[in-house]
GUKOLGU-679478 format. One line per 8 residues: number of its first residue (from 1); their letters; for each residue x, y, z of N, C-alpha, C. Coordinates in nm, 4 decimals, always signed. Layout:
NUM> A> X/Y/Z/X/Y/Z/X/Y/Z; ...
***
This chain:
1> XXXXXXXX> +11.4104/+7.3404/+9.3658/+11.3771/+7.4772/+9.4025/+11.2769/+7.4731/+9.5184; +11.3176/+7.5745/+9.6149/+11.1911/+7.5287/+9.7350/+11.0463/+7.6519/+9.7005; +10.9874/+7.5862/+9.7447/+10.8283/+7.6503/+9.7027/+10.8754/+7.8046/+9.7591; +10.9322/+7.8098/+9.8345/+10.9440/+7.9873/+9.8532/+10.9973/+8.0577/+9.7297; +11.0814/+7.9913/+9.7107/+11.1563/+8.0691/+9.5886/+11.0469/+8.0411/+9.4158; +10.9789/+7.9435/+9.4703/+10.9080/+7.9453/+9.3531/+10.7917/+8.0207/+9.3340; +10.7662/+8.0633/+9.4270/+10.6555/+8.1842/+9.5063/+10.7220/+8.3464/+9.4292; +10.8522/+8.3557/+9.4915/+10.9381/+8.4667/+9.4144/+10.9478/+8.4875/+9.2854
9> XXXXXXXX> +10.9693/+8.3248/+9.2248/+10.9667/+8.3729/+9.1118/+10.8475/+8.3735/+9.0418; +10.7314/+8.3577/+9.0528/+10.5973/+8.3666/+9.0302/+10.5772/+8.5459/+9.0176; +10.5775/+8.5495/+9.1295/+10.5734/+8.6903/+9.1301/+10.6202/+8.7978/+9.0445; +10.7870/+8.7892/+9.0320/+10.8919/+8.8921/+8.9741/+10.8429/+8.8334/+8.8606; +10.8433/+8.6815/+8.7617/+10.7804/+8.6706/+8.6281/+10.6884/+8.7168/+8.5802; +10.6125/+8.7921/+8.6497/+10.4391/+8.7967/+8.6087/+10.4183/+8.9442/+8.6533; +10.3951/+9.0750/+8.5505/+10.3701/+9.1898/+8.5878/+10.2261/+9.1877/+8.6469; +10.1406/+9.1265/+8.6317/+10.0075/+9.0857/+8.7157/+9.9754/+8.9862/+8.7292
17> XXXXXXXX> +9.9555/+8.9586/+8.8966/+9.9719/+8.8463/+8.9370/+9.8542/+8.8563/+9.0176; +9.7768/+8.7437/+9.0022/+9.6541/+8.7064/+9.1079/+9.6981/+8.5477/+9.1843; +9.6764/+8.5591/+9.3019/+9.6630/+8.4124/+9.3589/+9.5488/+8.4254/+9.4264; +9.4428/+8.3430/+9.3638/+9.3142/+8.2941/+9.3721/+9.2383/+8.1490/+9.3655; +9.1556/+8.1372/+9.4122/+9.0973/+7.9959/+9.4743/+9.0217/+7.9650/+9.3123; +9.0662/+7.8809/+9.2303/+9.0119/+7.8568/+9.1054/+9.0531/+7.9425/+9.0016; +8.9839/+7.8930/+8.8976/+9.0543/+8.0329/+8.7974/+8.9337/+8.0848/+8.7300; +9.0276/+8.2278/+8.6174/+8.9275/+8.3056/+8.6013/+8.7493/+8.2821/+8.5478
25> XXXXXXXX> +8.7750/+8.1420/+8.4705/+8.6522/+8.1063/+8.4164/+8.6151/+8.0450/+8.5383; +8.6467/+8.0157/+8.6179/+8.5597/+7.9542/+8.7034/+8.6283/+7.9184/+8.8706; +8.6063/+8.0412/+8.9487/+8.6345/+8.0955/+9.0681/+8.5451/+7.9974/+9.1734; +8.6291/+7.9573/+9.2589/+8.5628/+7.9143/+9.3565/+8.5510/+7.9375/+9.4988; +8.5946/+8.1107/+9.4660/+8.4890/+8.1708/+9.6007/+8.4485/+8.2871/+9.5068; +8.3416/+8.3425/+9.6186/+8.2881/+8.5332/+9.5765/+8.4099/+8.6286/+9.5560; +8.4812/+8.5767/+9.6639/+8.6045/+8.6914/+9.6755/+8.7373/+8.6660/+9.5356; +8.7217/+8.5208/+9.5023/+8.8275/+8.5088/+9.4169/+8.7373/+8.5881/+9.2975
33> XXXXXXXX> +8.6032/+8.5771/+9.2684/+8.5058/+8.6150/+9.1527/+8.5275/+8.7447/+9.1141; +8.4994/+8.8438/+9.2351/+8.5094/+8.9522/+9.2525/+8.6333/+9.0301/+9.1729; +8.7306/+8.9770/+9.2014/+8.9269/+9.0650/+9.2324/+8.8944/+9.0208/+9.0865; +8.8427/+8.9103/+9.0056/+8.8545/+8.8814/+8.8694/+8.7911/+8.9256/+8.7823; +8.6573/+8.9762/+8.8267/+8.5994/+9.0606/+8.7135/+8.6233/+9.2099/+8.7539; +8.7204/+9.2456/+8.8698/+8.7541/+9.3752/+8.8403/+8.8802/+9.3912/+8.7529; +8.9409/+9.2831/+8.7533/+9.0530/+9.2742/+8.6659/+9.0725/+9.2508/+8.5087; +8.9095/+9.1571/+8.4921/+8.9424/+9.1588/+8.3696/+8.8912/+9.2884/+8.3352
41> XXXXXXXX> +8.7967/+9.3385/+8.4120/+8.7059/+9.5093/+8.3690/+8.8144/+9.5807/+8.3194; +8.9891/+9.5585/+8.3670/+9.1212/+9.6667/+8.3051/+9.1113/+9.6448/+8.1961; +9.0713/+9.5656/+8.1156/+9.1117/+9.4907/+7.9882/+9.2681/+9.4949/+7.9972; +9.3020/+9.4433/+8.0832/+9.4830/+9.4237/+8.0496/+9.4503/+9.2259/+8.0817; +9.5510/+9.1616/+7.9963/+9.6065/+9.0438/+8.0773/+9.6444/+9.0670/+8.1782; +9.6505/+8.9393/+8.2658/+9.7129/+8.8665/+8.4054/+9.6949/+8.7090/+8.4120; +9.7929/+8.6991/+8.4982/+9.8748/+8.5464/+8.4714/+9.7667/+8.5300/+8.6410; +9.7715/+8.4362/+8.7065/+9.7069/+8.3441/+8.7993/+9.7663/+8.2284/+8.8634
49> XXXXXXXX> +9.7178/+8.2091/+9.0055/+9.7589/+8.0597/+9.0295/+9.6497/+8.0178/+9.1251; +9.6141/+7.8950/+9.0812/+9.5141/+7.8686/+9.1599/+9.5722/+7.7841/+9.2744; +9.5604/+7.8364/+9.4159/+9.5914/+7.7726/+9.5383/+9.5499/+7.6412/+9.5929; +9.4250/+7.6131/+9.5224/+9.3674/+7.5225/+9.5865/+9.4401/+7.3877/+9.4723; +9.4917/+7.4132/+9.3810/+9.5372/+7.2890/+9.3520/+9.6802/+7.3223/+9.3764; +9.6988/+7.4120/+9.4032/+9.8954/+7.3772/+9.4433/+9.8975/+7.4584/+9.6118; +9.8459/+7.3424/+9.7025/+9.8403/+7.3554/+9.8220/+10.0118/+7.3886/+9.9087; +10.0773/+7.3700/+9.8715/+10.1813/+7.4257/+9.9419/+10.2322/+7.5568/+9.8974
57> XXXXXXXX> +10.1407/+7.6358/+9.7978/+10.2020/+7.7981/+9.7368/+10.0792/+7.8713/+9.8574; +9.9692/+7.7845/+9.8602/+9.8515/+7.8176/+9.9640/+9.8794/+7.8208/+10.1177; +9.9699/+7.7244/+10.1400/+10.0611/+7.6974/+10.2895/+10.1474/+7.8224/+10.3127; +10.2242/+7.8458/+10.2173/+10.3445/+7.9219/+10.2315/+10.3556/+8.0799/+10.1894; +10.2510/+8.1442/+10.1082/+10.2201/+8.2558/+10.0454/+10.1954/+8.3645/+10.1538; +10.0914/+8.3132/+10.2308/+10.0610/+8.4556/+10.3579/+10.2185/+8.4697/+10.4723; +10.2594/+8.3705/+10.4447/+10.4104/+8.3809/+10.4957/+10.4995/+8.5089/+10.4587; +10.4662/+8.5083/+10.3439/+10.5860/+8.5574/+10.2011/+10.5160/+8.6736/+10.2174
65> XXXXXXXX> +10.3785/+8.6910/+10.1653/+10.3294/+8.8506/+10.1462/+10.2908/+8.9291/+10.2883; +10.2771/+8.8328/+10.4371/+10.2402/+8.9220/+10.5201/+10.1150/+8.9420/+10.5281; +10.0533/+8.8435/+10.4058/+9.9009/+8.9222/+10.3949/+9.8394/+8.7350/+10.4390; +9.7120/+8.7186/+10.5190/+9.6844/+8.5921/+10.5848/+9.5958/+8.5651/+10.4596; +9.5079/+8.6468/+10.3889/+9.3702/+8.5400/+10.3174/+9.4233/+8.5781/+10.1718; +9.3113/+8.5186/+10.1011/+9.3167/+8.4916/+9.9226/+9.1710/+8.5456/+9.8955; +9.1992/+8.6457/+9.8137/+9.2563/+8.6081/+9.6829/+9.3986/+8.7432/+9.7289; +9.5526/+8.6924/+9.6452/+9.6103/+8.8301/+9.6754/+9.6421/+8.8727/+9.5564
73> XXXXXXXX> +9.6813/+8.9979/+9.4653/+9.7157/+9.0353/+9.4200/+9.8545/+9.1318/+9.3582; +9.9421/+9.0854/+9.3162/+10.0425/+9.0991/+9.3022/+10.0686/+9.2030/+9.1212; +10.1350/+9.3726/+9.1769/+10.1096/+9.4108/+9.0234/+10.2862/+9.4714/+9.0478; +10.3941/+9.4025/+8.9490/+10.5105/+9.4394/+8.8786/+10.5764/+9.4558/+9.1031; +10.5170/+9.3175/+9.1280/+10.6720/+9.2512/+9.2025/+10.5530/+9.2810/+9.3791; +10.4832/+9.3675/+9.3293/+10.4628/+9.4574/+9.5028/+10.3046/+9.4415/+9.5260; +10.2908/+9.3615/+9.5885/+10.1227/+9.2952/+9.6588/+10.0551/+9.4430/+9.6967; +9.9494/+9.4236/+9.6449/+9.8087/+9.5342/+9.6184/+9.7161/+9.5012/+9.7678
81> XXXXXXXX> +9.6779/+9.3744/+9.7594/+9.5827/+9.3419/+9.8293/+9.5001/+9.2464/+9.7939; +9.3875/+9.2219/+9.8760/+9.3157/+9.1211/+9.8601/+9.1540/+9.2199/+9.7820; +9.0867/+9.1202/+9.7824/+8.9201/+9.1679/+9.7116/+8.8797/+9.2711/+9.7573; +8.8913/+9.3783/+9.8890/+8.8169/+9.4423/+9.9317/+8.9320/+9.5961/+9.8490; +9.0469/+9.5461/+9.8752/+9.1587/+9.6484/+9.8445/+9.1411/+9.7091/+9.6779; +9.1386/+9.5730/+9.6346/+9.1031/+9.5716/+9.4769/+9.0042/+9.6090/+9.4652; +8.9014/+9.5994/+9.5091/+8.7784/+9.6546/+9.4646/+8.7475/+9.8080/+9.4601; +8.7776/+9.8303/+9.6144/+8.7937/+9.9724/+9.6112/+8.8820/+10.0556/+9.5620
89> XXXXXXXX> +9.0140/+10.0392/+9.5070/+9.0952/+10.0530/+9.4208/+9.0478/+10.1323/+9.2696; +8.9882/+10.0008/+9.2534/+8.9187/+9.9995/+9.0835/+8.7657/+10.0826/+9.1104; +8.6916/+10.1089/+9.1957/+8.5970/+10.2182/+9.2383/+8.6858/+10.3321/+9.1939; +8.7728/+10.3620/+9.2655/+8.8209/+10.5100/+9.2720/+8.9377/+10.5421/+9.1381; +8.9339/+10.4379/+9.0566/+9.0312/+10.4769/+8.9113/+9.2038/+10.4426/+8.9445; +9.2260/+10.4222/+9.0613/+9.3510/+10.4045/+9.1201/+9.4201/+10.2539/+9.0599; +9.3242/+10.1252/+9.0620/+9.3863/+9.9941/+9.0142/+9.3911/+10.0090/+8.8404; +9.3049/+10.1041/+8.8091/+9.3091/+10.0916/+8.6510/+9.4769/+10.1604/+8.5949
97> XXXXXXXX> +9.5156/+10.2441/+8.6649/+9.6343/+10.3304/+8.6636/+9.7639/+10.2552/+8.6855; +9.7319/+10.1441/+8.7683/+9.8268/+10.0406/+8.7576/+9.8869/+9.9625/+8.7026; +9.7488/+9.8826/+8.6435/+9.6870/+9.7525/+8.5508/+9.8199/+9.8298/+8.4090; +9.7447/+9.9280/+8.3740/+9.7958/+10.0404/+8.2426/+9.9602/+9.9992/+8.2492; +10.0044/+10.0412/+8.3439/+10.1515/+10.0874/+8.3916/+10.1754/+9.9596/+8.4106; +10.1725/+9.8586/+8.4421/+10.2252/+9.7488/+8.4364/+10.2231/+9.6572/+8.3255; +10.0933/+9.6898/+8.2100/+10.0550/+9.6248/+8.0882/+10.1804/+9.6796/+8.0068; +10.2288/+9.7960/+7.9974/+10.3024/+9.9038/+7.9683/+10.4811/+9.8433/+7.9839
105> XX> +10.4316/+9.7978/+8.0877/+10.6431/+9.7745/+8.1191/+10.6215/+9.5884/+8.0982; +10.4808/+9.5370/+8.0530/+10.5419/+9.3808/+8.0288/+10.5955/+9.3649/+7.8889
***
């Protein structure tokens, strides 16, 4: 399977999807920290992949989403954004409405 398609199916498998630098217990940037404690703040699950140990999903991902940096966020197939998107998102009640609706259809 080539890493693109394994990128796809990452995605379409996983009604919330983070690709972030480390994982949730232990983030290794601000920005991956950030997108994660606004996420767990939904109290919904989400699935993860950490980039920095699977360097070719890290090569090939800003390809796929269009979007260049990490952390990105992926909710039921369709990329949200990165930390600043998410953040302000979950400020204004808008990512929690999601999180719901996607916890909802997994």
């Amino acid at each position: 399977m080539s890493i693109e398609q394994t990128i796809k199916d990452q995605i379409q498998s996983n009604s919330i999807l983070l690709y972030m630098k480390g994982n949730p217990d232990a983030p290794q940037c601000g920005f991956s920290a950030r997108a994660t404690q606004v996420l767990m703040a939904c109290g919904k699950r989400f699935a993860y992949v950490d980039i920095l140990s699977n360097p070719e999903i890290r090569a090939n991902l800003p390809q796929i989403s269009n979007w260049p940096t990490f952390p990105q966020l992926f909710i039921n197939g369709e990329l949200i954004g990165g930390c600043d998107i998410i953040t302000e998102m979950h400020e204004k009640g808008e990512l929690q409405a999601l999180v719901d609706k996607a916890g909802a259809d997994a």
